[in-house]
N, C-alpha and C positions, 0 to 999 in steps of 0.2 A: 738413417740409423743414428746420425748426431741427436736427433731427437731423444732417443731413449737414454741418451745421457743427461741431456740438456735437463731433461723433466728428473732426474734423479740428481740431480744438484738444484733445482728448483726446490723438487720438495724435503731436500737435506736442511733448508731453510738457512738464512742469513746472509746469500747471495742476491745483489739488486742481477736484474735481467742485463745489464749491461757488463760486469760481474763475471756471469755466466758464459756472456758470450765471446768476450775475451779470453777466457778461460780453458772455451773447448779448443780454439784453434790452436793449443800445445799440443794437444792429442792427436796420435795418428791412426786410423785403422790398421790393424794388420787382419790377413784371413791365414786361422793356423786349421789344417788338416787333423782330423783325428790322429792322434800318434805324433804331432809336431811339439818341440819345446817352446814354451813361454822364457822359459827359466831353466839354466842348465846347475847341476850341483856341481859346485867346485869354481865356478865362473864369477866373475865381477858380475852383481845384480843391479844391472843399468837399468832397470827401468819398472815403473808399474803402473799396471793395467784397467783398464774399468771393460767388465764381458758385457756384450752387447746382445751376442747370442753365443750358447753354446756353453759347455760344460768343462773344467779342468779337474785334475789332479793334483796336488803336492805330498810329495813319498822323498824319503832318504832312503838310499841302498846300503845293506849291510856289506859286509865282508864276501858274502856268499854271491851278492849280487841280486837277493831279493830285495824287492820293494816292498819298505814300512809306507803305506800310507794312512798321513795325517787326518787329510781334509780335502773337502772337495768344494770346489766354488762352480756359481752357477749365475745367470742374467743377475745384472744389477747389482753387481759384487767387485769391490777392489781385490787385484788379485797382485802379490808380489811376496818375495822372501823378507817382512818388512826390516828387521832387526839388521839383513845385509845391506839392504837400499839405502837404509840412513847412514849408516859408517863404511857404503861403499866398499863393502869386501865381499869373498867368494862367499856364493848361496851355501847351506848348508844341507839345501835339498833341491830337486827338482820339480817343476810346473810344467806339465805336457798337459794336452786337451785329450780328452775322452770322448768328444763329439769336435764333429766342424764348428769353428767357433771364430766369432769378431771378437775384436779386442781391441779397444782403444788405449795406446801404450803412448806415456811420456817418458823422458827420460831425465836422467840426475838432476844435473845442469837445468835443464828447462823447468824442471818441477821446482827446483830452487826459486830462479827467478819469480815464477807463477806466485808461490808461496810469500814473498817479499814484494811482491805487486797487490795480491787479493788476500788479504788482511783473511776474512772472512772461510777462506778456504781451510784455514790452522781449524778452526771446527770442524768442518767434515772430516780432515782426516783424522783428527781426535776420536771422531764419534767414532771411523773405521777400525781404528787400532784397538778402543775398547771391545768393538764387535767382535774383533780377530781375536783378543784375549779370553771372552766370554767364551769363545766357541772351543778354544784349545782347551780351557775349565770344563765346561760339560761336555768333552772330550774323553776328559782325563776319568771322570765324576762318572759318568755312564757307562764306560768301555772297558776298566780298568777291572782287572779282579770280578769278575763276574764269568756264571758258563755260558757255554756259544748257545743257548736257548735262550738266557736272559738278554744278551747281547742282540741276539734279532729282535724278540718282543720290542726290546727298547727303540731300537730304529723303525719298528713297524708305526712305532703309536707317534716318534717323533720327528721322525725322517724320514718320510714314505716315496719321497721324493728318489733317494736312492735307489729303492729296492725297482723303482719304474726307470731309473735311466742309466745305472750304474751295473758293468757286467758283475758277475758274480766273484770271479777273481779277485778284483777290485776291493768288492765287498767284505771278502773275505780277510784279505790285508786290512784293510780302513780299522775290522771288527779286532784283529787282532789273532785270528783262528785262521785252519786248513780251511780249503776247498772244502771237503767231507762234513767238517763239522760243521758246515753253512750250512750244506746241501740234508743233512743228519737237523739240521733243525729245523729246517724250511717242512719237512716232513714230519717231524711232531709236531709242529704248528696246525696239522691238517689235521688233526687225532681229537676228534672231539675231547673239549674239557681241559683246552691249554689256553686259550684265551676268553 
């Protein structure tokens, strides 16, 4: 499985091989269970991840105890709370897995050191963090003020990933709608003449 890392810092570019291979031995695998936390909300956010396999979640709970979820990461994706991981304070959301999933996790401390040893690696996470920003933007841009029809359409034609690995629940929260209104659209979707 180190491989599916290795080759995803390879082709991040500006790492030599030796670089790289230094590099992975910070990372540990962990195996989290569907329903397991990466990331607790409320907790010191020790650590981030690179998914090997497997799918997660990140949701804040409101007052009620429902889950907002934000975002969902999948193979080949940094995964952590990042804004708590750099100034080491409590997440302000939760990361549980939606599937069985690897996860290669470093921690504070270690990532420091790494980061002050491979020069090189301050790009990748740059590139990550811009990733992470894009995505919270066409987040916002896509989901925001729009009906729960436009809101599926839009995940159909640019997320299809979702609608194949993500339960409906899930979806429903991510979209920002009831259950009903998903399930209310997913069925005019069928109606000749909606898409």
């Amino acid at each position: 499985m180190t491989n599916v890392f290795e080759n995803f810092l390879s082709s991040a570019g500006g790492l030599l091989a030796d670089e790289i291979n230094f590099s992975v031995q910070f990372f540990q695998p962990i195996n989290l269970k569907k329903g397991d936390f990466f990331i607790r909300e409320d907790e010191i956010c020790r650590h981030i991840g690179f998914i090997v396999s497997g799918a997660v979640k990140a949701y804040a709970t409101d007052k009620e105890g429902k889950e907002n979820i934000t975002c969902f990461k999948f193979e080949n994706e940094f995964v952590t709370s990042f804004p708590e991981f750099v100034t080491q304070e409590k997440s302000k959301r939760s990361i549980r897995a939606v599937e069985d999933s690897v996860i290669y996790r470093i921690n504070y401390p270690d990532y420091q050191q790494l980061i002050d040893r491979v020069a090189a690696l301050n790009g990748v996470i740059k590139s990550v963090m811009e990733q992470e920003y894009n995505q919270k933007e066409r987040y916002m841009l896509s989901y925001n003020n729009k009906s729960a029809l436009d809101k599926y359409c839009h995940l159909l034609s640019n997320e299809p990933m979702l609608v194949q690995r993500i339960a409906t629940q899930d979806l429903a929260s991510y979209l920002g709608i009831t259950q009903r209104s998903l399930t209310r659209a997913k069925g005019q979707i069928l109606r000749p003449g909606i898409l």
